[in-house]
N, C-alpha and C positions, 0 to 999 in steps of 0.2 A: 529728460531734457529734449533728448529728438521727436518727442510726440506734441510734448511745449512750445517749440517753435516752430514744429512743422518742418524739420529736413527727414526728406520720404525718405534718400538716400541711404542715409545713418541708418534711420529703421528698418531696411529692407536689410541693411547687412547686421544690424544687429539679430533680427528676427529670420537669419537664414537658414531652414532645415536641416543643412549641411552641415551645422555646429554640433558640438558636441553636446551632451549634457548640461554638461557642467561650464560649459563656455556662456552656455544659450541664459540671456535674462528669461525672469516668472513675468508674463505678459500681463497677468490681470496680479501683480503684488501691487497696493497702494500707497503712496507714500503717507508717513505717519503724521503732519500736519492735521491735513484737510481729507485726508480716505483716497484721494485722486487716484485712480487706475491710469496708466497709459491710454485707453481709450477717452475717459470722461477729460482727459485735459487736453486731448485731440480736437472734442466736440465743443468742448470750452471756448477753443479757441478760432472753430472754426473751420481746420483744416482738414477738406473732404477727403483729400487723397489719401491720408495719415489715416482717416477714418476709417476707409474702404480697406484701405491693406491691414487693418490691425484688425478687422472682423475676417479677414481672407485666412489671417493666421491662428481662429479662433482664439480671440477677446471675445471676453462674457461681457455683454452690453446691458445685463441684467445687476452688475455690483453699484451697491450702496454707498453715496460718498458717509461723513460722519451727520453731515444734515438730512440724509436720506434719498440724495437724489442721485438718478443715474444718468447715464450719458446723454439717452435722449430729453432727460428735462434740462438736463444742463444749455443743450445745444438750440431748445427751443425757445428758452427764458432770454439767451444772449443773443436772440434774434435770426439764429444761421438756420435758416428754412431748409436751404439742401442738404444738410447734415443731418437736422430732424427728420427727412422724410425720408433716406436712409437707416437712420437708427428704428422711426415707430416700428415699422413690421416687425423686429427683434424685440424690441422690447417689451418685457412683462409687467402692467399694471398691477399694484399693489393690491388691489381687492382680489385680482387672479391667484396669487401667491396666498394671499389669507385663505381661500376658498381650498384651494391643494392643501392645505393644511390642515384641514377643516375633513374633507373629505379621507386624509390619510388618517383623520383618528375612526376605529371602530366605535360604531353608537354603544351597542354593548357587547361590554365581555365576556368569554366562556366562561357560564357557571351565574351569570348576575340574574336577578330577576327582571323581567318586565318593566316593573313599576319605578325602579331603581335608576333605568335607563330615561327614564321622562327627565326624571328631576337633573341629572347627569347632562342629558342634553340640555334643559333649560339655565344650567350654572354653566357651563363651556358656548350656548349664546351670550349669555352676561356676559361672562371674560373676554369674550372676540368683540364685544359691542365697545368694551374698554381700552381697546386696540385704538379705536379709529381718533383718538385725539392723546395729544401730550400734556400731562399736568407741570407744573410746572417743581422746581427742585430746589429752589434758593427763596432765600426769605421766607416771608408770611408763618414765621414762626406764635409760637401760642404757647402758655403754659399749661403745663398738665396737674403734676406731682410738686411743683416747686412754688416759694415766691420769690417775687422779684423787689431787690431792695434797692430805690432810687436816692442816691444819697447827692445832697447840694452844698457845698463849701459855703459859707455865708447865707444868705436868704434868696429866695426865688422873686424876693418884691425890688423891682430896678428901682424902687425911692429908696430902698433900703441902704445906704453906702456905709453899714458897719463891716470894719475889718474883721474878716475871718478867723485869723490867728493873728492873737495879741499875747506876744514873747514877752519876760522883761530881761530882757539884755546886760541890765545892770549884776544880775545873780548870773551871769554864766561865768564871771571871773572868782568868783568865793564859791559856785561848787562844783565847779569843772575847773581843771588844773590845764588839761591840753586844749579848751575850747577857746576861742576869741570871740567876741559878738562880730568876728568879720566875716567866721567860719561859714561858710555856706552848708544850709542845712537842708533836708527835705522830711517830708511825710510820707511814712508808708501804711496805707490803709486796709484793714483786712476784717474778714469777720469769720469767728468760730465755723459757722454751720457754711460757707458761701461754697461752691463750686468753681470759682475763678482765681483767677489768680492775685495777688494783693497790685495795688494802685500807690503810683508814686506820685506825688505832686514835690516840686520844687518850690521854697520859700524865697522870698516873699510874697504874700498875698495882700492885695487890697482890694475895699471894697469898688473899684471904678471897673476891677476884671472881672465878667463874669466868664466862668468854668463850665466845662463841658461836665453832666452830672454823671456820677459814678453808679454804674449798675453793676449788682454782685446778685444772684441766682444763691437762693438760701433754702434750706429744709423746711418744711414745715410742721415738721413733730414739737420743737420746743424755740422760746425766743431767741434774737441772736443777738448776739456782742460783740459789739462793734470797736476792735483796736486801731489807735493812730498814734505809731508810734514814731519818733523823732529821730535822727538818722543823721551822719554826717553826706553829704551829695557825695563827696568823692572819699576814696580810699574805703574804708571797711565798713561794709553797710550792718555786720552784725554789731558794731559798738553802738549800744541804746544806750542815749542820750536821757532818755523822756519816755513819758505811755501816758495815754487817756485812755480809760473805758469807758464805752455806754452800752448800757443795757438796752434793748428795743424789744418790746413784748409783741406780741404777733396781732396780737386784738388791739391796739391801741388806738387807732380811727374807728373802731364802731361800737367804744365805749363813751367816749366825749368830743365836744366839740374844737377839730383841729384848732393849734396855736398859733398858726397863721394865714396871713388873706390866700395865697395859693393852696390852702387845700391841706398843708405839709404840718409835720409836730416841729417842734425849733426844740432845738435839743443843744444846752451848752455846759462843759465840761471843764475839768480843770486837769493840764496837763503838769503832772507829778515829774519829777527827774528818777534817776535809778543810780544809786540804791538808798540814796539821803531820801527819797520821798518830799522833797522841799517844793513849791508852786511853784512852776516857771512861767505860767501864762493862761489865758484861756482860747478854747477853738470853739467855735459854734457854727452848727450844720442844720440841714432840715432834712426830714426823709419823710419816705414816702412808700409804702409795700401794697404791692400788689400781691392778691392773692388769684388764683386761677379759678375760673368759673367752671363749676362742676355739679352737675344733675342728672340721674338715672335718666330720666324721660327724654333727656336731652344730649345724645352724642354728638361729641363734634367729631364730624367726617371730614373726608376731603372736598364733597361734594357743597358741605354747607358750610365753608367757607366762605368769606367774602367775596371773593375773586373768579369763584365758581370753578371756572376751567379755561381755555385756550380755546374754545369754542367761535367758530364765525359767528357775533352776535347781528343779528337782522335787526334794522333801526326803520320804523314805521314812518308814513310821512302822507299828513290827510291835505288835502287843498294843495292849492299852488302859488303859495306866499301870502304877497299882498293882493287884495281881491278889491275891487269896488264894491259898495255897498248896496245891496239887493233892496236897499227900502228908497233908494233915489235917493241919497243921502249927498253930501258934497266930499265929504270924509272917506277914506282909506279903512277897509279891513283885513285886518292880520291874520292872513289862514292860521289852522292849525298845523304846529309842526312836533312831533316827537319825538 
């Protein structure tokens, strides 16, 4: 906090040689947020004095906040010129540190052959070449080993405004004893083979709501079955009211022509009660599986991804807009731009 706002005073007596061990604060510990050392939140800020005396009492002006940067880019990015040209001469450029490290490895080891060492050095230039940019960590996910099963409550067509689930209310008094048709009910959606977790939808549904579609991540060794089963919303989710199965075969888009205009199979069932087995209604859904593209000849890497990499891309640029036209023309021409 005394390097935060710049009271020299506090730091000088915090940081006095005279202390004890154990009295004396870790001058280069970071706080756990953002990495900040006492120094980089000196140069942050600006304050040279703070700066001067915290390298007098050896601060590393070489630590890493957690975005990678040290004191002097800190100090030069927020504009503090004095503080940067103090810190440059300390500080270590990151290609210098890559190089130290580079040179700390032996080309080859005791015992390795010649020819061993080529290839060794040409795979530890790769790796260091992979150093100099960040790929990225979140999203741009892909299927591998799996499919993806996209399931839609009612129809993906907005003319379509059939109700999804059609209950008949009138059979919940003759075959349910504690149910009311006032009883709030919900759906819980799941399938044998999915990796996720089961999906709850709250009843009522109409066709004027559309739902966000239901993704479940499935096997691909054999088809998957698809349970929805009927649930009271509150109190004991294990008393099953109801169950619908549907079967869904893994080949079924690239043996016939989809049952609907978006692309999807329409698939509708009839939901059974438990243990009379009597009809209670029907639910109709549309789904949709993805399967994951896979070919010897063709691996997907990181590199050939969409998105490539985090790389500075260079954006070309021919002419200089709008141009007059070179045949004495009266009319405007539109450089090339890229």
């Amino acid at each position: 906090m005394a390097a935060r706002h710049g009271h020299l005073a506090v730091l000088k007596v915090l940081t006095d040689s005279s202390l004890s061990t154990q009295a004396k604060p870790e001058i280069n510990k970071a706080e756990k947020y953002s990495g900040w050392t006492p120094l980089i939140m000196a140069a942050q800020e600006g304050y040279l004095a703070c700066v001067q005396h915290l390298l007098a009492v050896h601060a590393d002006p070489n630590v890493l906040d957690h975005t990678g940067w040290n004191a002097h880019e800190r100090a030069a990015y927020c504009g503090h010129c004095q503080v940067a040209e103090v810190l440059r001469p300390l500080s270590r450029p990151p290609i210098e540190a890559l190089m130290q490290l580079k040179a700390s490895k032996p080309l080859v080891s005791p015992g390795q052959p010649a020819s061993q060492s080529s290839e060794g050095k040409a795979a530890e230039l790769k790796s260091d070449a992979n150093l100099s940019f960040i790929e990225r960590t979140y999203g741009h996910t892909y299927l591998q080993n799996q499919a993806l099963l996209v399931l839609t409550m009612g129809s993906n067509d907005t003319t379509d405004q059939t109700t999804p689930v059609n209950l008949r209310s009138d059979l919940f008094d003759v075959i349910f004893n504690t149910v009311s048709p006032a009883t709030a009910l919900s759906l819980v959606i799941s399938a044998d083979t999915a990796m996720d977790l089961p999906t709850t939808l709250d009843l009522p549904l109409d066709g004027h709501t559309r739902l966000e579609p239901i993704q479940l991540l499935c096997s691909l060794d054999r088809d998957v079955t698809v349970q929805i089963d009927l649930v009271p919303t509150y109190g004991d989710r294990s008393q099953l009211l109801g169950r619908a199965v549907a079967s869904l075969p893994m080949n079924a888009l690239s043996t016939h022509i989809p049952t609907s205009a978006a692309g999807c199979e329409k698939v509708q069932v009839t939901l059974l009660s438990t243990p009379a087995l009597q009809p209670l209604g029907t639910i109709q859904f549309e789904y949709l599986l993805i399967k994951p593209y896979a070919h010897r000849n063709v691996p997907v890497e990181t590199r050939a991804m969409y998105w490539k990499s985090l790389k500075t891309k260079i954006i070309g640029h021919r002419g200089s807009g709008m141009n007059h036209d070179t045949t004495g023309g009266s009319h405007l021409q539109v450089g090339e731009n890229t």
